[in-house]
C-alpha positions in Angstrom: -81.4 -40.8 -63.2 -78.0 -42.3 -63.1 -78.4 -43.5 -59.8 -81.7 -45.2 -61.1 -79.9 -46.7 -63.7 -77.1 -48.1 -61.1 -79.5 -49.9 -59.2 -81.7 -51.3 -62.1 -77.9 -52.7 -63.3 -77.6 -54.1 -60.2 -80.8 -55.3 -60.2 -80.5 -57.0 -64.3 -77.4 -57.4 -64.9 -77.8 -60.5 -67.2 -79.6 -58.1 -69.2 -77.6 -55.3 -69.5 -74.4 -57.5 -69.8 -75.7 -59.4 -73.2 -76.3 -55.8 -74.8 -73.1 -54.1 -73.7 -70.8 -55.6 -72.2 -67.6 -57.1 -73.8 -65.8 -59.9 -71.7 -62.5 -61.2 -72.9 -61.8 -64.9 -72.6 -58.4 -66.1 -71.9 -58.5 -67.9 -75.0 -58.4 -64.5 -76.9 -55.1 -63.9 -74.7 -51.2 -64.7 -74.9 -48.3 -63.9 -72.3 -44.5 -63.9 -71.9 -41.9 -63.6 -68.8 -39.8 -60.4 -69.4 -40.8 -56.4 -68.7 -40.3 -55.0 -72.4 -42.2 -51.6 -73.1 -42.2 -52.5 -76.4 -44.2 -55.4 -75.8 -47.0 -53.0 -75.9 -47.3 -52.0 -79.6 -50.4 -53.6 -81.5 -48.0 -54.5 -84.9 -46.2 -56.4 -82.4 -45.1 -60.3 -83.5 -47.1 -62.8 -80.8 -45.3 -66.2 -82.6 -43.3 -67.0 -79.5 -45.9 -66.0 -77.1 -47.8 -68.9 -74.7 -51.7 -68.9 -74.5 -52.8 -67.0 -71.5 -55.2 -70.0 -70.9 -52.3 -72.1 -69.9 -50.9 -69.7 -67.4 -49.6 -70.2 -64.3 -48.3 -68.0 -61.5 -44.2 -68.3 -61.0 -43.2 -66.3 -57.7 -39.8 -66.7 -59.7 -41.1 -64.8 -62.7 -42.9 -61.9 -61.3 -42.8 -59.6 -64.5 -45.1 -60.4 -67.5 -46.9 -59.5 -70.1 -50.3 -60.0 -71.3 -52.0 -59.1 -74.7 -55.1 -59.6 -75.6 -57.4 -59.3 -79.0 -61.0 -58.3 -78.9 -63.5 -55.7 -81.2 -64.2 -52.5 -79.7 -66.7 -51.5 -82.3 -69.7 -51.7 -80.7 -68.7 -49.7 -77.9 -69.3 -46.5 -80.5 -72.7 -46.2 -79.7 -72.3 -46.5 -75.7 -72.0 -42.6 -73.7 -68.8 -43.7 -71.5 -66.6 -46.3 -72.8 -64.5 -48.1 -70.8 -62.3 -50.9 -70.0 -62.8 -52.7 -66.5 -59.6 -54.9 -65.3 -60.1 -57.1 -62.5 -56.3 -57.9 -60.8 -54.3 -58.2 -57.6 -50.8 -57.1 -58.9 -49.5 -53.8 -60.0 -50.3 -53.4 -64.0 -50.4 -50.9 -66.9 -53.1 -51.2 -69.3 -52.5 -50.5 -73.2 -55.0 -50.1 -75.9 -53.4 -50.0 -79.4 -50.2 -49.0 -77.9 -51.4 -45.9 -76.0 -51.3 -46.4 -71.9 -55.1 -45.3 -70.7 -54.5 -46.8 -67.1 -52.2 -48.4 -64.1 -52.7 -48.5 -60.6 -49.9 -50.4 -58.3 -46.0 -50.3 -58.0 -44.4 -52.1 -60.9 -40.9 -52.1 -59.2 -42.7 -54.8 -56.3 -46.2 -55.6 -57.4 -48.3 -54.5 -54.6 -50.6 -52.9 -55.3 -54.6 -52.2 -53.8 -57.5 -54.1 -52.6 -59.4 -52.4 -54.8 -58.8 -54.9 -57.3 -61.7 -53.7 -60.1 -60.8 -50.7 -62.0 -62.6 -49.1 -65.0 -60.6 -47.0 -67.2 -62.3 -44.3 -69.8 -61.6 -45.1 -73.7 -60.4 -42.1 -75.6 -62.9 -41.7 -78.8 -59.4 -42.1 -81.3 -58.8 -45.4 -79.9 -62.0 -46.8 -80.6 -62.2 -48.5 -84.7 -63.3 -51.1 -86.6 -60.5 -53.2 -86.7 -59.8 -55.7 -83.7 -58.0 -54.0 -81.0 -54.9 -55.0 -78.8 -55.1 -54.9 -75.0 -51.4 -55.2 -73.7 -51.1 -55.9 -69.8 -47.5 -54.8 -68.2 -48.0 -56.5 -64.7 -45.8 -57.7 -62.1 -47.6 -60.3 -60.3 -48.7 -60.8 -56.5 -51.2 -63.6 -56.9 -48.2 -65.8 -55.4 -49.0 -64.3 -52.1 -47.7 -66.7 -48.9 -51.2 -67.2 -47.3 -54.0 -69.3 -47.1 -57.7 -68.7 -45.2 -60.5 -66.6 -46.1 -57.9 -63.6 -47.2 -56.3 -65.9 -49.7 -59.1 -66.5 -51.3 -59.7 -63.0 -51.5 -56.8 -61.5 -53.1 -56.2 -64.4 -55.3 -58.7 -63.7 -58.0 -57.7 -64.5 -61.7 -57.5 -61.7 -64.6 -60.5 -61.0 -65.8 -61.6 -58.0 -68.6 -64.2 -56.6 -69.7 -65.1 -53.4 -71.5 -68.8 -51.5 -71.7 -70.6 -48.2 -70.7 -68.9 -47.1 -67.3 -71.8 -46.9 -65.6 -72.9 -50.6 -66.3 -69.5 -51.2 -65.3 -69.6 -49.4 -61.9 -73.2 -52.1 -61.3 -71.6 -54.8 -62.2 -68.8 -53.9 -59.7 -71.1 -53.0 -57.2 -72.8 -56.5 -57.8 -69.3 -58.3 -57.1 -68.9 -56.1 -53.8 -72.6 -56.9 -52.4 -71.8 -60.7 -53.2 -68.7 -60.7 -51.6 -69.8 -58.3 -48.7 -72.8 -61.5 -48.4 -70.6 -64.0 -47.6 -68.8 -62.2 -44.9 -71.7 -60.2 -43.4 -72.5 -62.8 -41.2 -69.1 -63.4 -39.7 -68.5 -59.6 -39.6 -71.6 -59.4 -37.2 -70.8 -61.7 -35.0 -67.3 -61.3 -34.5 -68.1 -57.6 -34.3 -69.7 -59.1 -30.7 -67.0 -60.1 -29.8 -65.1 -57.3 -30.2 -67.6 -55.0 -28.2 -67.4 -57.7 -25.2 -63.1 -57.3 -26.1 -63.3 -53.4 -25.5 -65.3 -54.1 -22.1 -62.9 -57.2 -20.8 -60.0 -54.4 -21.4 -61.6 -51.6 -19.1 -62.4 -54.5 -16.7 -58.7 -55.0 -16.7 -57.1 -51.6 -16.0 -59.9 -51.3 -13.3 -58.2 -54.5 -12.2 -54.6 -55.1 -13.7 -54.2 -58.7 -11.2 -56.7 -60.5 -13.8 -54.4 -61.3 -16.6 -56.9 -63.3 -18.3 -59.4 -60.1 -18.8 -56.3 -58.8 -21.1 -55.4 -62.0 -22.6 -58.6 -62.8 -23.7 -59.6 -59.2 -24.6 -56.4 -59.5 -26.9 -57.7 -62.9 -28.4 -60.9 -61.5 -29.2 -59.0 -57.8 -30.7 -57.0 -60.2 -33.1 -60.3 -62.6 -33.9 -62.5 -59.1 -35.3 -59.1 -57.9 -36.6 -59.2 -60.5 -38.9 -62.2 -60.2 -39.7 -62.7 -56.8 -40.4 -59.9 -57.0 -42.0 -61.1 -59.2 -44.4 -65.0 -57.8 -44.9 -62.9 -54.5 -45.9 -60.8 -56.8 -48.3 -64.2 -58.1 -50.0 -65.7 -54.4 -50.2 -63.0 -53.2 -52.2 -61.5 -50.6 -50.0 -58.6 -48.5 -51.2 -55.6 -49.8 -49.1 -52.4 -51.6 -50.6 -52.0 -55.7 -50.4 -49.3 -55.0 -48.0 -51.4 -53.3 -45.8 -54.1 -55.9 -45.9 -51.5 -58.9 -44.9 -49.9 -56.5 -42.3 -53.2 -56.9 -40.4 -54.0 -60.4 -41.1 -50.4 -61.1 -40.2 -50.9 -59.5 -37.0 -54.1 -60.6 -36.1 -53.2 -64.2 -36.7 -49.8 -63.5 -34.5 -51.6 -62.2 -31.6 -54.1 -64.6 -31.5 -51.7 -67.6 -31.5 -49.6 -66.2 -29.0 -52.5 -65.3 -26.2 -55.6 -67.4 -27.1 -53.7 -70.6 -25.4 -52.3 -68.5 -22.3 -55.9 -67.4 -21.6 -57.3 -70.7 -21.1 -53.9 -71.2 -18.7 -54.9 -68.6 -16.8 -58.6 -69.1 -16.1 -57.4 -72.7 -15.2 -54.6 -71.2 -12.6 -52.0 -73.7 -13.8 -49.0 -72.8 -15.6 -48.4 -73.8 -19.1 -46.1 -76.7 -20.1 -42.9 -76.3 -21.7 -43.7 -78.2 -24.7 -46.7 -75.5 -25.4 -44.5 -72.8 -24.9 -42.5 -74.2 -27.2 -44.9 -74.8 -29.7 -46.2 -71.2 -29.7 -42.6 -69.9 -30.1 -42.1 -72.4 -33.2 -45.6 -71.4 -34.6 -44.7 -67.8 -34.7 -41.0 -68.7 -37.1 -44.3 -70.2 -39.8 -45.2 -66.3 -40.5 -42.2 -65.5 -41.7 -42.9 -65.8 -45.5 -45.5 -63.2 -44.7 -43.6 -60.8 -43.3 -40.9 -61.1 -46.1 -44.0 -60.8 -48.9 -45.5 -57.6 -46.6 -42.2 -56.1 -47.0 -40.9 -57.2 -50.3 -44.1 -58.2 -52.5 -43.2 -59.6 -55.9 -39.3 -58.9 -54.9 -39.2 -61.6 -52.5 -37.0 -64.8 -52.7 -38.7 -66.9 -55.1 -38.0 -69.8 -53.0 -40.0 -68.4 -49.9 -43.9 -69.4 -51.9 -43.1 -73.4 -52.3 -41.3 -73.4 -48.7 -44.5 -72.0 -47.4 -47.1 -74.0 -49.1 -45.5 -77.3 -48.9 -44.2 -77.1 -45.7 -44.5 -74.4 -43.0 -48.5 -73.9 -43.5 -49.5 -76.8 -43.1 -46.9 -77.5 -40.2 -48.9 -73.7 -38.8 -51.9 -75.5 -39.5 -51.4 -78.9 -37.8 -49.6 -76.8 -34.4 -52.7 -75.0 -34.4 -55.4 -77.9 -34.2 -53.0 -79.5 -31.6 -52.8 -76.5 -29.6 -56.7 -76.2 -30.0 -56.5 -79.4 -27.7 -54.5 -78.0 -24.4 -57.5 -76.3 -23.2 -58.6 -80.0 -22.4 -55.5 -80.8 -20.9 -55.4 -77.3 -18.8 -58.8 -78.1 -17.3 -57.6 -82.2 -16.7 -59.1 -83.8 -14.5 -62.1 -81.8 -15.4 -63.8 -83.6 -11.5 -60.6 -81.6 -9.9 -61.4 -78.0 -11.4 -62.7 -76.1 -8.5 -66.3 -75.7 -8.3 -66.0 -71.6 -9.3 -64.4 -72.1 -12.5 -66.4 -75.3 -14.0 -68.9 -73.2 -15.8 -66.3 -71.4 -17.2 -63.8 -74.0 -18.0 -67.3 -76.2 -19.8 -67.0 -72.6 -22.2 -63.5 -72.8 -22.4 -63.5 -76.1 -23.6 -66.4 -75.7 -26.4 -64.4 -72.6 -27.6 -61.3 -74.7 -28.1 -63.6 -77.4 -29.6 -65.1 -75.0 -32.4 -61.6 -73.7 -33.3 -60.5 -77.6 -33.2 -62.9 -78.1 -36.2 -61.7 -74.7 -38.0 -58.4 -75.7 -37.9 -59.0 -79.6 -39.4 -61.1 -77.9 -42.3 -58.5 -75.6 -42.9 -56.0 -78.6 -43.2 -58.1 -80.1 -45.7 -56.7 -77.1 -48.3 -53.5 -78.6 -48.0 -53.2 -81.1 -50.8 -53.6 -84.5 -49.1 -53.9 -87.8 -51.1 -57.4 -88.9 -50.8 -58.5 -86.4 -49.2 -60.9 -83.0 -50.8 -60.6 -79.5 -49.9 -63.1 -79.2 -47.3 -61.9 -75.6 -46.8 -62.8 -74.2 -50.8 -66.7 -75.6 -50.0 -67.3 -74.6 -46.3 -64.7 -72.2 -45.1 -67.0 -69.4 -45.5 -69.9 -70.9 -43.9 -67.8 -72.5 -40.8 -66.1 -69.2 -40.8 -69.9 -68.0 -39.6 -70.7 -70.3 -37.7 -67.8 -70.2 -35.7 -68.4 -66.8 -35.3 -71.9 -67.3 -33.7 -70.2 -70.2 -31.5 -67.2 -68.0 -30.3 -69.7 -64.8 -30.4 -72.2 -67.0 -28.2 -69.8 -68.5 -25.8 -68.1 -65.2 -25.5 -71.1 -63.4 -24.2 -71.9 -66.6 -21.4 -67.9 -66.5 -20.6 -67.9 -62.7 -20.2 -71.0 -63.0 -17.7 -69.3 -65.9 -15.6 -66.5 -63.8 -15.8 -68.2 -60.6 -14.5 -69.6 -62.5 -11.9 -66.5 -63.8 -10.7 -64.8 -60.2 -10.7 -67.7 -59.1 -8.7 -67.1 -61.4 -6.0 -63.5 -60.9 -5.9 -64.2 -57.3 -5.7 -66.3 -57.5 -2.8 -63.7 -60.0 -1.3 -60.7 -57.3 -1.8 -63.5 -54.5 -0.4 -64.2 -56.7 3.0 -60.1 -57.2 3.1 -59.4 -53.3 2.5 -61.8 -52.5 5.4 -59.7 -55.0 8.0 -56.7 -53.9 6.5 -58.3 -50.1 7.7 -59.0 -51.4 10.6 -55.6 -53.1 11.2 -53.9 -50.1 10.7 -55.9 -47.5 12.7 -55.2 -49.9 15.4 -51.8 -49.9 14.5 -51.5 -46.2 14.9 -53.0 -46.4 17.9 -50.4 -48.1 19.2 -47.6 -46.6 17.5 -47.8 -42.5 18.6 -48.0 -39.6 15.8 -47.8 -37.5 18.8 -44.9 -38.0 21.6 -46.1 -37.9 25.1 -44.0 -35.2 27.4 -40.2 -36.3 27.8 -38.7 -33.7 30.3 -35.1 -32.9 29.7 -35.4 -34.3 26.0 -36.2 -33.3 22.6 -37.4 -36.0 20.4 -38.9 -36.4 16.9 -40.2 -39.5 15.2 -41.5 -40.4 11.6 -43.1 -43.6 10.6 -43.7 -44.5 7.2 -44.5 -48.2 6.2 -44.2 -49.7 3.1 -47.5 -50.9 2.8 -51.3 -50.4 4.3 -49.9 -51.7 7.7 -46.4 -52.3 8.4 -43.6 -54.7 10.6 -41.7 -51.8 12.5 -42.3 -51.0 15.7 -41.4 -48.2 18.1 -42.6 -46.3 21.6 -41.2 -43.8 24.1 -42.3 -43.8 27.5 -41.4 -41.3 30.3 -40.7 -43.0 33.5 -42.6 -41.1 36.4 -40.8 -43.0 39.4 -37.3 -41.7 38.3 -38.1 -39.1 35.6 -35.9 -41.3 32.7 -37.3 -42.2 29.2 -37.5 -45.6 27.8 -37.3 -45.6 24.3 -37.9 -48.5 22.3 -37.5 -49.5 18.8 -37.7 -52.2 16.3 -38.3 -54.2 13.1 -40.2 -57.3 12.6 -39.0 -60.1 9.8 -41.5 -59.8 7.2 -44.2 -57.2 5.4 -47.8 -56.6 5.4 -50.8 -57.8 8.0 -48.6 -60.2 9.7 -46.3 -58.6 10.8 -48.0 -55.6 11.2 -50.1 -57.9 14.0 -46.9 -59.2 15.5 -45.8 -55.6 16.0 -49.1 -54.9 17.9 -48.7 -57.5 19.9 -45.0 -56.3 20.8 -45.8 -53.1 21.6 -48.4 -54.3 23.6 -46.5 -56.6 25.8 -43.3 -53.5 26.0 -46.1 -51.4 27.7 -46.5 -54.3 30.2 -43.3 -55.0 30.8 -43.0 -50.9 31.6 -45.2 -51.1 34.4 -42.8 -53.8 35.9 -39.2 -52.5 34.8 -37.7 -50.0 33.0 -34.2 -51.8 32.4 -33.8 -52.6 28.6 -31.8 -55.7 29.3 -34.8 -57.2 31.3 -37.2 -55.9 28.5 -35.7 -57.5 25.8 -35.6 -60.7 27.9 -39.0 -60.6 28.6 -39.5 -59.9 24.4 -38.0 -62.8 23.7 -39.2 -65.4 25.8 -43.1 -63.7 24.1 -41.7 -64.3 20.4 -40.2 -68.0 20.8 -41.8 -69.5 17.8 -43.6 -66.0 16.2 -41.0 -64.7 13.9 -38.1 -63.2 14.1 -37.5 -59.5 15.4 -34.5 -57.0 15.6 -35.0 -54.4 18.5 -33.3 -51.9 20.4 -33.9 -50.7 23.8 -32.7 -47.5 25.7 -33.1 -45.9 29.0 -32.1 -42.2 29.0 -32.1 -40.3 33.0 -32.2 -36.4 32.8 -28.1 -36.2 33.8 -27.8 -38.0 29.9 -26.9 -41.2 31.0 -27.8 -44.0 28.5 -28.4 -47.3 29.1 -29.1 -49.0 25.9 -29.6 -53.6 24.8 -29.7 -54.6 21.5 -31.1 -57.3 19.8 -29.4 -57.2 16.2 -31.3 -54.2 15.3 -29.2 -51.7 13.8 -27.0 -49.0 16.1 -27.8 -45.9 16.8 -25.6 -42.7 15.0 -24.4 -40.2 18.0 -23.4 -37.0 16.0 -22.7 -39.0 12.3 -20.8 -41.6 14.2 -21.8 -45.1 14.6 -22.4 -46.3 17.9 -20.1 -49.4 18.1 -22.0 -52.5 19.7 -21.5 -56.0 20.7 -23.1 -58.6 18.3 -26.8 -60.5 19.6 -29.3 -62.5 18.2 -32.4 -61.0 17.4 -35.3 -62.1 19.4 -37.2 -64.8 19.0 -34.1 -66.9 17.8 -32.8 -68.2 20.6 -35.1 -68.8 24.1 -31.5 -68.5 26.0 -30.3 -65.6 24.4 -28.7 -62.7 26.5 -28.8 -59.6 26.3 -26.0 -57.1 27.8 -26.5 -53.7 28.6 -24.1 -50.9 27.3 -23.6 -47.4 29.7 -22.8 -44.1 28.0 -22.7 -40.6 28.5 -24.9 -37.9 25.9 -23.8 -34.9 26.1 -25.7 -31.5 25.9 -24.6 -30.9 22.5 -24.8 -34.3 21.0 -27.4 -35.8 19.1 -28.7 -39.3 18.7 -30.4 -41.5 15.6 -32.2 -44.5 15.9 -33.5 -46.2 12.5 -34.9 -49.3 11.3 -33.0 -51.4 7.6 -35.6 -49.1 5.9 -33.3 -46.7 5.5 -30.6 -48.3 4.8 -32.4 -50.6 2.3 -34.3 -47.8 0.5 -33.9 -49.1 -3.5 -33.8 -47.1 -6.3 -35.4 -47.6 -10.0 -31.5 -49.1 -10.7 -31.4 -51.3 -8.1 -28.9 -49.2 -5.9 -29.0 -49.3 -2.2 -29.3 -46.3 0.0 -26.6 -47.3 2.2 -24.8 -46.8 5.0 -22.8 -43.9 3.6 -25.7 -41.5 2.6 -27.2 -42.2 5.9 -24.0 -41.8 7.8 -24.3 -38.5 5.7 -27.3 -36.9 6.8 -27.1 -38.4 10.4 -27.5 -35.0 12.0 -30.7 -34.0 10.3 -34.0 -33.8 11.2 -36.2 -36.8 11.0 -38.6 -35.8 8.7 -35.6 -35.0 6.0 -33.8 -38.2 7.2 -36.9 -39.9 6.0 -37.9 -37.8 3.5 -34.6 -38.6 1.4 -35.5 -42.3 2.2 -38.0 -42.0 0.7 -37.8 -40.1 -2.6 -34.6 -42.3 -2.8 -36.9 -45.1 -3.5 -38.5 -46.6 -0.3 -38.9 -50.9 0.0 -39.7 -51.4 3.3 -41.1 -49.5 6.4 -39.1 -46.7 7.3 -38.7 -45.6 10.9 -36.7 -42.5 12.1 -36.0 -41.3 15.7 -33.9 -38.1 16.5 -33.3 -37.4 20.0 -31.2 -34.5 21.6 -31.3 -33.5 25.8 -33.0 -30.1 26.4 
């Protein structure tokens, strides 16, 4: 029955109202500045009191006092009396002295969204006589923001006393009118939202498109805001701090990436002057943040700073920065032929949030010129939501397509990168061939899917030596990787000629002229132990923990006349030998520290797998080759 009754008083509310409800005008009211308890009594003397009618709010008088004089009488006959206050601030509601209701924090005036409260009349309060409403509030209407959530939270006293369940319609009614004029928006922006969640998994599947996150960010902060604001107008139960938190952050966000996006899907880098601008922008929300943190307690200076001046300064940076899209996508004839669908959206996007932003400007009081904003706002704030919601849906399609094809791009470059490298280990052995009257292990770890170092041991047959060379090509990735084939290739043709590493090298270099630059080592070892080694700046080898001293040469490819000697020496039956590539040596770790000659120097002796192994875990940066070589 009661709900029956609820929904016929939503239905009739004109007609319920006229029989029992009592509204209290503000001409039936007076306030005063001040926080006196005793302000609440009903003997109390109102000759210096101000009529409420005439009231205006003073962010540097935050504490007042309302009292009101109305007749109760007829409320005798209703089941449920009550007294329904409609207010943004933090309040404590007397009738005839006694306190029946408060909601809020007197000490800073925030209070809750849920603005419309109804509070039960005890029977003994109810008489003849007129009765006194007194008011304790500390006041919040002087809240530092404008938009759709100003308007919200910015709603003037208003009291009115009835049957509580007549009271609970006539809420509801409010809520459904409210919730109507932001349904709309809500929808579409909740769109755009959905399409936000799906740019973001699109990103950490593919973390090199920074305009997936930036403009799944844009979109977050748009339905933020929005939400944010449909919850606002339905009443919710969270504070007015809470509420500007999110619109504070929504509207942060947004300003900070929205530009940036349309940056990015143009590939140019943003100006100066707009970076500037979005760093100044951000300094215009400070009055916010000092309300969401101090409410009523703030400077009183902070509200007339705000309105006169750093709003509509926000306001004006924002219509101007609505613009840059246009000039991120100039000449619009020289945007590549991919992109022009997307830049056309880009463009109308920036275009709809261009006429937002003038309409907004328009609540700024300008000679001449009306408030746009208090007539439309809530309808362009609609259909600017079906634009964006619209535009967003063709953008994320373009942009879907696009990541497709540069998915199936990276997919056709991972398989020759695949290939590259097989080839590559090909040429470089996992498995040494037979070297009689030596022991030698290698590992060979590069950096990335195909690397620049370079290495191969080849037993000599005609004399029953070992020519081992090794090396390091300037540079990372495919290139070099190739370059290092192409080495390796031409050392196995100079093998079948000559076997002296001096002559090797020569040959080497005389390939390179022109190619790159490449560091190498080459060494002939007979099965007596006698070395022969040439070096072309490539890094010496360690014989037990000691460097091998050697004379200074250009690495190959530098120079076409460059020589390179040959140095003799004796290794002994108990002596081991290192050859590495900078790898090592250059490993990196998370604090920027090298590996070093020192640590390396350290573990000379070991095998190659741990020589490597500590390379690596040390924090590897480039390809890592390690050699270990002992006689029999």
């Amino acid at each position: 029955m009661r709900k029956t009754f609820l929904i016929l008083a939503c239905l009739f509310p004109a007609a319920f109202a006229a029989q029992s409800i009592i509204t209290v005008p503000p001409q039936q009211c007076v306030w005063r500045t001040g926080d006196d308890p005793a302000w609440a009594a009903s003997n109390l003397d109102e000759s210096g009191w101000q009529p409420y009618s005439a009231w205006t709010a003073n962010s540097a008088q935050p504490h007042l006092w309302v009292r009101c004089h109305t007749y109760l009488n007829s409320l005798h006959s209703v089941a449920q009396p009550a007294i329904q206050v409609t207010l943004y601030s933090a309040y404590q509601l007397y009738l005839n002295g006694a306190l029946i209701g408060a909601q809020g924090n007197l000490a800073n005036g925030n209070s809750s969204v849920n603005a419309i409260r109804s509070w039960p009349i005890p029977s003994q309060l109810l008489s003849a006589s007129p009765a006194t409403l007194a008011l304790r509030i500390t006041d919040r209407i002087t809240i530092p923001t404008t938009g759709p959530i100003g308007s919200l939270i910015k709603s003037p006293l208003q009291i009115r006393a009835g049957d509580a369940p007549l009271l609970d319609a006539l809420r509801a009614q409010t809520i459904l009118s409210r919730e109507s004029q932001h349904t709309a928006a809500t929808i579409y922006f909740g769109i755009v939202g959905v399409i936000a969640v799906i740019l973001l998994g699109l990103y950490f599947y593919d973390r090199s498109r920074s305009e997936f996150l930036l403009l799944s960010i844009s979109c977050l902060g748009l339905t933020t805001l929005r939400l944010n604001e449909f919850a606002t107008a339905s009443l919710l139960n969270y504070s007015v701090s809470t509420c500007l938190a999110i619109a504070l952050a929504g509207n942060s966000v947004l300003s900070l990436v929205e530009t940036p996006f349309f940056f990015a899907v143009a590939r140019r880098r943003m100006p100066v002057f707009i970076i500037v601008l979005l760093v100044v922008m951000q300094l215009a929300f400070f009055p916010t943040v000092v309300d969401v943190f101090l409410a009523a307690n703030r400077p009183p200076w902070i509200a007339p700073l705000n309105f006169a001046f750093l709003r509509p300064f926000q306001t004006v940076v924002h219509t101007l920065l609505s613009l840059a899209t246009f000039y991120a996508f100039w000449p619009y004839a020289a945007v590549p032929r991919r992109i022009r669908s997307l830049a056309a959206l880009c463009m109308l996007w920036s275009a709809a949030d261009f006429v937002w932003y003038v309409v907004e400007l328009t609540s700024t009081p300008l000679p001449g010129v009306p408030n746009l904003f208090a007539r439309w706002g809530l309808t362009l704030l609609s259909a600017r939501g079906f634009t964006i919601a619209c535009l967003l849906s063709a953008l994320f399609a373009l942009l879907f397509r696009d990541q497709r094809q540069v998915t199936e791009e990276r997919a056709l470059l991972a398989g020759e990168m695949a290939s590259a490298r097989e080839i590559q280990q090909y040429l470089i052995p996992e498995k040494l061939p037979p070297t009689p009257g030596l022991v030698i292990h290698s590992v060979y770890q590069p950096s990335r899917e195909v690397g620049g170092d370079f290495f191969q041991v080849l037993p000599d047959p005609r004399d029953g030596s070992t020519l081992i060379v090794v090396g390091d090509v300037a540079g990372k990735g495919l290139q070099a990787g190739m370059l290092a084939a192409l080495i390796v290739g031409a050392i196995r043709t100079a093998f079948k000629f000559t076997s002296d590493p001096g002559s090797i090298l020569a040959l080497l270099n005389e390939r390179l002229q022109g190619r790159g630059l490449v560091t190498c080592q080459a060494m002939r070892i007979d099965r007596n132990g006698n070395v022969e080694l040439a070096n072309a700046g490539h890094l010496p080898p360690y014989i037990n923990g000691e460097e091998l001293a050697l004379e200074g040469a250009f690495p190959l490819g530098a120079l076409p006349t460059a020589t390179f000697s040959t140095q003799r020496f004796q290794l002994s039956a108990d002596e081991s030998l290192l050859l590495i590539s900078d790898g090592v040596i250059e490993a990196r770790n998370t604090s920027g520290e090298l590996f070093g000659f020192e640590r390396t120097r350290a573990i000379s002796t070991q095998s190659a797998e741990s020589i490597a192994l500590a390379a690596q875990e040390f924090g590897q940066d480039d390809d890592i080759t390690v050699i270990t070589l002992a006689r029999a």
